[in-house]
N, C-alpha and C positions, 0 to 999 in steps of 0.2 A: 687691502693696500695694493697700489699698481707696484708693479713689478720694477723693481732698479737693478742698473747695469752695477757688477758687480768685481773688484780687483779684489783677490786675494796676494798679499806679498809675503808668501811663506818660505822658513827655512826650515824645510821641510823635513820634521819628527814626526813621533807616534800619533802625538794629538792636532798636527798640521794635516794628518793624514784625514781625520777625522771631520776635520773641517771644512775638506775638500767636498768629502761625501756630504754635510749636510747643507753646502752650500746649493751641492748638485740639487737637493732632494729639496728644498725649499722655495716654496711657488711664490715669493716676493723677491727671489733672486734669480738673474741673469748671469752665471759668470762669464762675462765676458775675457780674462785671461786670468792666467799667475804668473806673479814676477817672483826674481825669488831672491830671498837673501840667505846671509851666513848663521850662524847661530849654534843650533841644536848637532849641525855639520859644515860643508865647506859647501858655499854657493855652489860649486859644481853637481856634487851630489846632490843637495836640496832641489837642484832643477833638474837633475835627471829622476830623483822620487817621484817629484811630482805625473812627472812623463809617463813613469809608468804606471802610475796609481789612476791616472784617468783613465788609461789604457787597461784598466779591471775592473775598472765601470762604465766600460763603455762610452765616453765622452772626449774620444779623440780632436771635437772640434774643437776642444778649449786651447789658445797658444798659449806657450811658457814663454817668459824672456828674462834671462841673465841679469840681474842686479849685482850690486856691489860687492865684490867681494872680503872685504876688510872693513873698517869702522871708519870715518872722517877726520879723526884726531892719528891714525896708525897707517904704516904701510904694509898689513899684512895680519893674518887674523891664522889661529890653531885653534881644534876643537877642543874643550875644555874635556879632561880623562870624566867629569861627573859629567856630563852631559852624552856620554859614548858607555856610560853604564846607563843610564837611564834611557835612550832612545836606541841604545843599540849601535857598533862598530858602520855601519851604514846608516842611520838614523833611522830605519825603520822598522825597527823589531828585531832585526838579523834576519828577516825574512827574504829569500830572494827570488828576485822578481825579473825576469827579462828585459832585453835593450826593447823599450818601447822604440816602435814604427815610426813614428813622429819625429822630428825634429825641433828641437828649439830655434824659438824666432830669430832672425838675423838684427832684428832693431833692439835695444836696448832694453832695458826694466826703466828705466827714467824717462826715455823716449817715450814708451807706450803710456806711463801715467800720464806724464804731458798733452799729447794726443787723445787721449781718452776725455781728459779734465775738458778741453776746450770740444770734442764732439756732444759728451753727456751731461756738462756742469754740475747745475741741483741733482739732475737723476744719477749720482755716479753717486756708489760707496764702495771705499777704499778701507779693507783689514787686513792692517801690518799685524803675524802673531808674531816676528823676530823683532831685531831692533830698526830703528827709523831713517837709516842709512840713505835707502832707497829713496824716501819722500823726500826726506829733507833736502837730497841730490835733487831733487826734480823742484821743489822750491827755490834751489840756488838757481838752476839753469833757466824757471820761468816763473818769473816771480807773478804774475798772474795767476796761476795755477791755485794758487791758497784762497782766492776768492773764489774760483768758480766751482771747486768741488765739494758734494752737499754732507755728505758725511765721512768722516775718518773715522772707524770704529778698533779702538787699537788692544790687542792684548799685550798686557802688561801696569808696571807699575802696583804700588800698594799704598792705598791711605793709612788706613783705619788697623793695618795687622802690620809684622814685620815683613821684611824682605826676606828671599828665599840664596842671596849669595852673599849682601850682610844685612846687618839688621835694619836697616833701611831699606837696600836696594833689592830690588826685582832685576830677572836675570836678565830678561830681552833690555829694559832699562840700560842699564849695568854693560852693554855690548857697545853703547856708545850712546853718553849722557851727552853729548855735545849737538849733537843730530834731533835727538829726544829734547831735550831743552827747545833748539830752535820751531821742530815742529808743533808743540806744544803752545807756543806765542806766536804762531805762524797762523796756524786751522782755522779756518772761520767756525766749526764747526768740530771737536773732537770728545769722543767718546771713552773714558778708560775703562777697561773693564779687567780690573785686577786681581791682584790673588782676596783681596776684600770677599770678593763674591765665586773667584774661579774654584777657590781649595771647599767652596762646600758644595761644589758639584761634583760626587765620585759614582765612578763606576765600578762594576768588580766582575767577577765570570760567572755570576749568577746572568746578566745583561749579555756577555760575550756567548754564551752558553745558546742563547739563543738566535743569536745571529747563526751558529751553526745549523740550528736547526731548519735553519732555510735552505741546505744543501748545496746551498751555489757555492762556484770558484771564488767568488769576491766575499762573500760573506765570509769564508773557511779564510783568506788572505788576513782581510779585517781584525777578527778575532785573533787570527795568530800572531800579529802587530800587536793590538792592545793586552792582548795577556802576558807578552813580554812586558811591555812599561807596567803592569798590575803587578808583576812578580818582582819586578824593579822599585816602586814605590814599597813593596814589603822587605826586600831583601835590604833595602840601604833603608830601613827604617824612614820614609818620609812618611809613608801613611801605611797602617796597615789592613786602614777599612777598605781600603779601593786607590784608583787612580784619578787626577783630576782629569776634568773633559775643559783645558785651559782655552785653549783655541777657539774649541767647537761652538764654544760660551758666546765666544765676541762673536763669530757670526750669528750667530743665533740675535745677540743685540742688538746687531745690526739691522737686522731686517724689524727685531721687532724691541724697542725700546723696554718696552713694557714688562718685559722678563724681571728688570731691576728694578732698586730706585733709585734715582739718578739728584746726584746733590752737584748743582752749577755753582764749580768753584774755580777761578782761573789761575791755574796753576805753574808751578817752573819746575826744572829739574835740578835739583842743585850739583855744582858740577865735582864737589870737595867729597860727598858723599854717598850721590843717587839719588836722593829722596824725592819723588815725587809730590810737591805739596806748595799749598796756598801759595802764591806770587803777589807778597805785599806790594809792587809796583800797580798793579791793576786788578787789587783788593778791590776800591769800591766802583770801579768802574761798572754802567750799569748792565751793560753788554757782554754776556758768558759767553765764553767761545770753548769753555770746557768744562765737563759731567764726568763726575768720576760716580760708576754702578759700587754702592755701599752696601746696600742689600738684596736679596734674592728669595725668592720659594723655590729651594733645591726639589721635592719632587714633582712642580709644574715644569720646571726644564729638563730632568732626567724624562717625564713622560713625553715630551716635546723630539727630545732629542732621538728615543728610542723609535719612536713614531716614523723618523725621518728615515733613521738609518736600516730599519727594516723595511722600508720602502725601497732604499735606493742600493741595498744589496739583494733582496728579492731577485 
């Protein structure tokens, strides 16, 4: 597969962290930047993680730029107290990590979509793991932009299982259903890959265990990130076989489809609930403009995944 230019728009947690790395490490992807949104923490922090987690693997050239910080329906956004047990009072573990060298870019997060959309068109793919804030801002501002970009591969949403904050809704969803709706009838092209197929990808420290065993500074960083959300996933009882790889999943999707199975179904967000599902309005229209990933081979993607990431903390 050629190589596609690549936006990651994360609000940068344990498993944003993860995706970073397998983006790096995957030879069908370019990233070309991270924008960043609210979520898992406060836009500010998510873009300063980021900064400094490229800056542990070496990939200072990638810029960051400032996305929205609040949702489209609110003026102002709080981390949620479950969300700062599970990724940690910094969103990354509690691990800390130095003011990256870098600075963040001076142009926007909806700027750089935009500009990106219109240099890369079909060769661009764009993975939101927070909420849709960002794109859908960059849809208002150019409304061109939904045509020419070729994939949107989005973490979040749930068909086929419940929701993880009610029993419908998905949390990145759930951040702002009003953004997520419109992008969802906006995409020419969108991908979901949700907890359907993300909660049966876990990891546990039997995997972390040996990222250490690569001795490097990033690897020991890594691992000390994800065995926090591991120990996090077992102490709030979400899962006690492992932690999900939610993130790392969609880019993984992204580049290669095939991971899943993908059922074209064009869908809405309902705005009373969250739910992500079927859009009787453009039920039978013959043109899908969205796949929600249903199913998976959990150990082709843990093998996939491990692959990457002991390559790119090596």
């Amino acid at each position: 597969m050629a190589t596609k230019k690549m936006i990651l728009d994360l609000d940068t947690g344990v498993d944003d962290a993860m995706a970073i790395a397998y983006a790096l490490a995957a030879p069908e992807a370019d990233l070309i930047g991270i924008t960043s949104a609210y979520g898992n923490t406060l836009v500010d922090t998510a873009a300063q993680n980021s900064l400094k987690l490229l800056e542990v693997l070496g990939a200072t050239d990638v810029p960051v730029f400032l996305g929205e910080s609040h949702s489209s329906t609110s003026d102002s956004f709080q981390t949620m107290e479950i969300s700062k047990a599970i990724h940690g009072q910094n969103g990354i573990g509690d691990v800390e990590l130095p003011l990256a060298e870098r600075a963040l870019e001076n142009k926007s997060a909806v700027d750089f979509i935009i500009e990106s959309a219109h240099n890369f068109g079909e060769d661009l793919i764009i993975v939101p793991t927070g909420p849709l804030t960002n794109l859908a801002a960059a849809f208002e501002k150019d409304p061109e932009i939904n045509k020419l970009i070729g994939n949107i591969t989005i973490m979040g949403g749930a068909l086929t299982v419940p929701g993880n904050v009610t029993p419908y809704t998905e949390a990145n969803i759930n951040q702002d259903l009003a953004a997520a709706d419109f992008v969802f009838k906006k995409a020419k092209n969108l991908v979901m890959v949700g907890l359907d197929v993300t909660l049966q990808t876990l990891l546990t420290k039997k995997e972390t265990a040996q990222w250490r065993q690569l001795g490097t500074k990033k690897a020991q960083v890594f691992a000390d990130i994800f065995d926090y959300y591991i120990d996090a996933y077992y102490n709030l009882d979400i899962n006690k076989d492992g932690a999900a790889l939610h993130d790392p999943l969609a880019v993984g999707v992204a580049v290669d489809p095939d991971l899943v199975t993908l059922l074209p179904i064009n869908m809405q967000v309902t705005t009373d609930d969250g739910r992500t599902i079927g859009d009787l309005s453009r039920l039978k229209d013959p043109v899908k403009n969205n796949f929600a990933a249903v199913a998976i081979d959990p150990q082709n993607y843990l093998d996939r995944f491990m692959e990457y990431m002991l390559k790119v903390l090596s």
